[in-house]
Short mmCIF file of the C-alpha atoms (twelve columns), coordinates in Angstrom:
data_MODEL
# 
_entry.id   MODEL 
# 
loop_
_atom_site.group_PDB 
_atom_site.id 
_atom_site.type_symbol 
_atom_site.label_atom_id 
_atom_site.label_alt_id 
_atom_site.label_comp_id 
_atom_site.label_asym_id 
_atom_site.label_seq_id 
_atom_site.Cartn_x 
_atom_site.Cartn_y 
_atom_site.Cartn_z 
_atom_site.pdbx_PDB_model_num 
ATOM 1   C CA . UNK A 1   21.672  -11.200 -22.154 1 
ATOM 2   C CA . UNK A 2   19.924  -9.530  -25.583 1 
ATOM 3   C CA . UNK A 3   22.033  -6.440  -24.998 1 
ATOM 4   C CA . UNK A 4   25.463  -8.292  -24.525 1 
ATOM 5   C CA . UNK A 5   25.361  -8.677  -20.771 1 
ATOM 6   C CA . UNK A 6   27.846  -11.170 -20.003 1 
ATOM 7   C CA . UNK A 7   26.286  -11.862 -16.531 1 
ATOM 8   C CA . UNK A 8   25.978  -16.119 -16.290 1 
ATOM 9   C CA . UNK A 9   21.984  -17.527 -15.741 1 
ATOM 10  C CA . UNK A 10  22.556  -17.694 -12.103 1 
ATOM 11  C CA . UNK A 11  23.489  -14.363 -11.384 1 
ATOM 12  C CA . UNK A 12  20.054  -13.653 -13.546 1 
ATOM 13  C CA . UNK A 13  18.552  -16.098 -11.501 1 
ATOM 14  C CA . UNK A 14  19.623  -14.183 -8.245  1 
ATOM 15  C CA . UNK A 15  19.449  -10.994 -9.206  1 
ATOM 16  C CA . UNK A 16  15.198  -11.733 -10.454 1 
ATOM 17  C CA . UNK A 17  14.781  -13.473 -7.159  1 
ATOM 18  C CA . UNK A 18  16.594  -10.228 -5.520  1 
ATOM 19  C CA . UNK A 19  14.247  -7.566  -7.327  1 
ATOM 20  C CA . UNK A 20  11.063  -9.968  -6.654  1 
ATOM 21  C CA . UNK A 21  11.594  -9.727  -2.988  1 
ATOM 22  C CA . UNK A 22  12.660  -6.514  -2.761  1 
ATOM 23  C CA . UNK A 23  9.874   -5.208  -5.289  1 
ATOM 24  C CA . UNK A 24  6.966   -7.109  -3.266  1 
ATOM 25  C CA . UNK A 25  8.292   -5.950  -0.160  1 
ATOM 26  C CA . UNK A 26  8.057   -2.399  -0.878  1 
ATOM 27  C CA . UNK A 27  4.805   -2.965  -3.108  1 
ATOM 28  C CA . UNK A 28  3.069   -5.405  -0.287  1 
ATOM 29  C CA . UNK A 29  1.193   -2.543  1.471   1 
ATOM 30  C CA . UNK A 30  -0.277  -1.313  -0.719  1 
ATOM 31  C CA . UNK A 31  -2.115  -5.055  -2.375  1 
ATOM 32  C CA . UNK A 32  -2.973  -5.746  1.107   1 
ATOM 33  C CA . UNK A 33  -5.209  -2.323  1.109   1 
ATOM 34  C CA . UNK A 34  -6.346  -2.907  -2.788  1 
ATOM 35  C CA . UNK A 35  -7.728  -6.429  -1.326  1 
ATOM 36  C CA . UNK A 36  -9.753  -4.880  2.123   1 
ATOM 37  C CA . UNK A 37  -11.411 -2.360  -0.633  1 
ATOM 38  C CA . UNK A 38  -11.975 -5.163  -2.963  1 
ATOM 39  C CA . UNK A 39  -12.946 -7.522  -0.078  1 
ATOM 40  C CA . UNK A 40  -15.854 -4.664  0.720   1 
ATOM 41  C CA . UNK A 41  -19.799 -5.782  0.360   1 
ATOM 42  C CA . UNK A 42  -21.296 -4.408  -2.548  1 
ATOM 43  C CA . UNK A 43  -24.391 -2.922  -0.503  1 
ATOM 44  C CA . UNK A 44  -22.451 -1.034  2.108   1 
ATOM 45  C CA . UNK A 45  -21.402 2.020   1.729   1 
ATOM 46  C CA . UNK A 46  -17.048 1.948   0.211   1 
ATOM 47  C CA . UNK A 47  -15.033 2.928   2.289   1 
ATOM 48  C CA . UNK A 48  -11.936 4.237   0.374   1 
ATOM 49  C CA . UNK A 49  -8.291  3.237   0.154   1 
ATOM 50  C CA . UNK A 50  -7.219  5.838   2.691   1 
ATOM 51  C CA . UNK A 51  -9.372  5.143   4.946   1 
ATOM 52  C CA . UNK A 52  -8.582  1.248   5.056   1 
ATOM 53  C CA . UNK A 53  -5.069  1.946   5.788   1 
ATOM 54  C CA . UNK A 54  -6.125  4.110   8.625   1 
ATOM 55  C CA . UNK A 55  -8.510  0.938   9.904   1 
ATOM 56  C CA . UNK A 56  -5.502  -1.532  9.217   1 
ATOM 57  C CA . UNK A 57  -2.495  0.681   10.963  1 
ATOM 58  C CA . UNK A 58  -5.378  1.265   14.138  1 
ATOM 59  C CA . UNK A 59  -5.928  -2.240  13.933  1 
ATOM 60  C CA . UNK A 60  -2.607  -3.532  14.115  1 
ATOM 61  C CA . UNK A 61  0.122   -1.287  13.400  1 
ATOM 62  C CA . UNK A 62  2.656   -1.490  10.273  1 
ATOM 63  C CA . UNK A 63  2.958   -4.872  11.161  1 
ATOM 64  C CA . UNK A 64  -1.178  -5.566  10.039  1 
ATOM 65  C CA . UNK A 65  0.445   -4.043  6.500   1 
ATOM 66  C CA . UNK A 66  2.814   -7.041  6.051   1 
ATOM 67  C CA . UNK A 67  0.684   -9.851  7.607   1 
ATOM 68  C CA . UNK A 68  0.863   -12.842 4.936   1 
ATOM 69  C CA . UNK A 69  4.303   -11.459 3.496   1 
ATOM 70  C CA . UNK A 70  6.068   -14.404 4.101   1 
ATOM 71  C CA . UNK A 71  3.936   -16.539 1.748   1 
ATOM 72  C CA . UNK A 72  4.298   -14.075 -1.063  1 
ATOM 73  C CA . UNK A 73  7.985   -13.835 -0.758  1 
ATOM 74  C CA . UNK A 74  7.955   -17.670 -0.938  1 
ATOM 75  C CA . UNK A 75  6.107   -17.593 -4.361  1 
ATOM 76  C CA . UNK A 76  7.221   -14.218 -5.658  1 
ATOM 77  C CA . UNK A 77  11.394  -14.694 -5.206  1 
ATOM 78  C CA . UNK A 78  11.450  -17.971 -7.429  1 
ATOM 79  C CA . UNK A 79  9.426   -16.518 -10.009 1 
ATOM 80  C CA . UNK A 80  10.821  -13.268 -10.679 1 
ATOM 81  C CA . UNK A 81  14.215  -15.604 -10.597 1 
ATOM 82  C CA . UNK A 82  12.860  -17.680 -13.171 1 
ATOM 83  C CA . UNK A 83  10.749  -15.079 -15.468 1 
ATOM 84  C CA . UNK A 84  14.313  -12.728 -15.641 1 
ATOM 85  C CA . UNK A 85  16.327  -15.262 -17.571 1 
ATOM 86  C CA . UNK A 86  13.493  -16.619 -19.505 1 
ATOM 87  C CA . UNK A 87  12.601  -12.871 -20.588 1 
ATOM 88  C CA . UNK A 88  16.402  -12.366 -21.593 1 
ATOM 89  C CA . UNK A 89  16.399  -15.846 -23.391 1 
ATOM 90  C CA . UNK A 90  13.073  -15.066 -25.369 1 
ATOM 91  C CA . UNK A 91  14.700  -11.622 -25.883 1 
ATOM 92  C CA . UNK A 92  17.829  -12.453 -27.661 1 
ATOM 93  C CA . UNK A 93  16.477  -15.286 -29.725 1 
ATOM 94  C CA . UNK A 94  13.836  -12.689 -31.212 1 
ATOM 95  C CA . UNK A 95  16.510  -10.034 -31.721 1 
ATOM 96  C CA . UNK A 96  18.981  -12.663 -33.556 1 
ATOM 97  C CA . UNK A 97  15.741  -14.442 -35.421 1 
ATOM 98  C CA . UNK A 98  14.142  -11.193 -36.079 1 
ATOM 99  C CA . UNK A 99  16.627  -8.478  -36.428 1 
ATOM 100 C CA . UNK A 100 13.393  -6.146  -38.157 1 
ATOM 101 C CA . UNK A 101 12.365  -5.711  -34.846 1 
ATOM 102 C CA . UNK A 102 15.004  -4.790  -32.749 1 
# 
């Protein structure tokens, strides 16, 4: 990489995939409560983030938290392994083409 990782593009490739999964996984939660507030009519009265989760976990358990995880995993793995390599790419050309600004 830019900082003189000697790691090889598919270890990069695995280890964005790895940190996608992992990071939606533990982040997942959380969007699917940000999109039941969002998903609120405007004329009702909000009902707030905490209370949401309460509605979801009574509605379905942790398991109502993750519905639809699959889905993002299939999207989010192959481009967080993608956008890792192409970020450390893009980094080192700018650092060697650009030295100012490293």
């Amino acid at each position: 990489g830019a900082s003189g990782s000697s790691a090889p593009w598919w270890a990069k490739v695995i280890s964005g995939a790895t940190a996608g999964v992992v990071g939606w996984t533990v982040i997942y939660p959380l969007d699917v409560i940000k999109s039941v507030v969002q998903a609120q009519p405007i004329a009702s009265p909000r009902a707030s983030s905490l209370h949401c989760a309460q509605m979801l976990l009574k509605e379905g358990g942790v398991a109502r938290l993750y519905r639809g995880l699959g889905y993002t995993l299939i999207r989010g793995g192959p481009v967080a392994g993608v956008v890792l390599p192409c970020y450390d790419v893009s980094l080192a050309l700018l650092q060697r083409n650009f030295p100012s600004l490293a």
